[in-house]
C-alpha positions in Angstrom: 114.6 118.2 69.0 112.7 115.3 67.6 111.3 112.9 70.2 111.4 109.7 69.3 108.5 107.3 69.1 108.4 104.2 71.2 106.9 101.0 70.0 104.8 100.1 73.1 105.0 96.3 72.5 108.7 96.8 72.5 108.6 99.0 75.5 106.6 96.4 77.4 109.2 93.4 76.2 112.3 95.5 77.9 110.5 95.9 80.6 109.8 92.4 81.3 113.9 91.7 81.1 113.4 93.3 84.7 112.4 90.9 87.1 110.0 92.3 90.2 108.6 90.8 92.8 104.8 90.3 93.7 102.4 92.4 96.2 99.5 92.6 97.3 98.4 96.0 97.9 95.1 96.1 99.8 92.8 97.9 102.0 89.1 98.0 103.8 86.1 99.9 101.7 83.8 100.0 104.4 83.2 96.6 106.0 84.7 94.4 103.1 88.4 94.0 101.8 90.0 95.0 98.5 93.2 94.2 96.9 94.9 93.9 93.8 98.2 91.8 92.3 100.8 94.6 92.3 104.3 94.3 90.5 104.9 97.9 90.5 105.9 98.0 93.7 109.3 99.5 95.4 111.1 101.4 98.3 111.7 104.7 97.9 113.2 106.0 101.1 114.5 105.1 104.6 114.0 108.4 106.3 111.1 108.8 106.5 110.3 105.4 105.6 108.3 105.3 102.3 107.2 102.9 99.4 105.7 103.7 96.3 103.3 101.6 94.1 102.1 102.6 90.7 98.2 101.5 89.7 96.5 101.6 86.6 94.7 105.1 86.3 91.8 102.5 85.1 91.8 100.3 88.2 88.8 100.0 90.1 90.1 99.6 93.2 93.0 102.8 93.5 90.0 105.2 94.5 89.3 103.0 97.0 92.4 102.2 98.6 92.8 106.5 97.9 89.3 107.3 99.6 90.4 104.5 102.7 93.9 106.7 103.4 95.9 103.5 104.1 97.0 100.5 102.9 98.5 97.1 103.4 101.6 95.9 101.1 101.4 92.0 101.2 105.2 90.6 99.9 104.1 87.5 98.3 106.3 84.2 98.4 107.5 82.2 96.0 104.2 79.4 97.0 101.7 81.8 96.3 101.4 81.9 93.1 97.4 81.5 93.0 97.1 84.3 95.8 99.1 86.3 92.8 96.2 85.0 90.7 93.2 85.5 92.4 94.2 89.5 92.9 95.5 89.7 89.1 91.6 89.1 88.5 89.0 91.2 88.1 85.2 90.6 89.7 85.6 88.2 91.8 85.3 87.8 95.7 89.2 87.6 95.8 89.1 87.3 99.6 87.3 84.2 100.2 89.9 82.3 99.0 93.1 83.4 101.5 93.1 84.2 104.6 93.8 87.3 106.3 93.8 89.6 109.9 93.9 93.4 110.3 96.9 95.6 110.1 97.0 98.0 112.9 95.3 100.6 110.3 92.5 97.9 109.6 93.7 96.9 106.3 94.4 93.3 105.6 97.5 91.3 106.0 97.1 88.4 104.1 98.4 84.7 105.4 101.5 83.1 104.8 103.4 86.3 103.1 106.9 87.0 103.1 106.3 90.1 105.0 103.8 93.3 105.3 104.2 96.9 105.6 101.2 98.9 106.9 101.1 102.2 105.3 99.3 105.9 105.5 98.8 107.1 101.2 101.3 110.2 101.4 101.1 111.4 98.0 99.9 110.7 94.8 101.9 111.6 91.4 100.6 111.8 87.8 102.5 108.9 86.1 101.1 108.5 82.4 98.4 105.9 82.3 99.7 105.2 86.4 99.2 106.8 89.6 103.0 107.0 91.6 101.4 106.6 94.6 103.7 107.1 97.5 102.9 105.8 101.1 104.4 106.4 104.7 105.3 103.2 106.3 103.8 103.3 109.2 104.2 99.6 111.0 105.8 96.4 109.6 105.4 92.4 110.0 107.7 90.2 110.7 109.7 89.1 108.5 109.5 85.1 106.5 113.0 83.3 105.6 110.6 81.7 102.2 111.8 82.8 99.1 109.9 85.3 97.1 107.2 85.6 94.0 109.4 86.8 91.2 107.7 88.1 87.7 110.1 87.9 85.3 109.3 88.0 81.2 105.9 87.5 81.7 106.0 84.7 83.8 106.5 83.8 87.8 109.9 82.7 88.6 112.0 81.7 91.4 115.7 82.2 92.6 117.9 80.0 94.4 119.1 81.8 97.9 121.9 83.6 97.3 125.2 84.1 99.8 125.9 88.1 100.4 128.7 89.0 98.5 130.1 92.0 101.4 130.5 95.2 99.8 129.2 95.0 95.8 125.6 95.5 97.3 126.8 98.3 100.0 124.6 101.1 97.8 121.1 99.0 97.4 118.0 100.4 99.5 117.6 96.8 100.7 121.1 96.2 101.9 121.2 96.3 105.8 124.1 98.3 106.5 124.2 102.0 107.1 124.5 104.0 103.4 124.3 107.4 101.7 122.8 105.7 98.5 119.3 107.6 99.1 
């Protein structure tokens, strides 16, 4: 069997078609915070409850967030577009500019997000040139009404709120009824 080569340009184009939402994902080294813009972000399952998030196997700040044990997803809303920013970047003191409080693990929940989900690293997964990381939930925030930060072909994005259509969405993760989807 021949395995066909993928153009990785390509690759990344279809990719972009899919639009994700924005995280933060972020924890405490030591005494001082670290984060990083996350798109790879999703649930994974309901019992137990666990996300997985998928960094960069060159990212500076994965072995820290992997020494720490714990981290903080931050859901972004559709107004933070320079918090999205300010993580996205490298070397700078991406904290000054937002503010933030502890998670009941210590790692920080940053203001004005959509929502937070405090979480204990689980596992870690080889994943190419990624880490799968998967993480127990292990406390939540409440929850914001805001619309969120969408990515979507290489560029932030917003939707108009949407009403539920009953039953076509009975088999998404998300979807608040009782399901056998996962």
């Amino acid at each position: 069997m021949t395995t066909a080569v993928v153009d990785s340009a390509r690759f990344r184009a279809a990719l972009g078609h899919f639009a994700t939402g924005v995280t933060v994902i972020a924890t405490m080294d030591g005494t001082e915070p670290v984060g990083f813009a996350c798109q790879s972000f999703a649930a994974l399952s309901l019992d137990p409850p666990l996300v997985l998030f998928c960094p960069g196997k060159a990212s500076r700040t994965w072995p820290l967030i992997e020494a720490s044990g714990h981290f903080c997803v931050n859901v972004l809303a559709h107004d933070q577009r320079d918090v999205s920013a300010v993580f996205g970047r490298a070397g700078t003191d991406k904290f000054s500019s937002v503010g933030w409080s502890s998670a009941p693990s210590g790692a920080p929940m940053l203001d004005g997000v959509l929502t937070w989900l405090d979480c204990r690293v689980q596992s870690v997964v080889d994943g190419g040139d990624h880490w799968i990381v998967v993480g127990r939930v292990e406390a939540l925030g409440e929850q914001d009404d805001q619309r969120p930060l969408l990515f979507y072909r290489g560029a932030y994005t917003v939707t108009e709120p949407a009403e539920p259509t009953p039953g076509i969405l009975d088999n998404l993760i998300t979807w608040s009824r009782d399901d056998d989807w996962v």
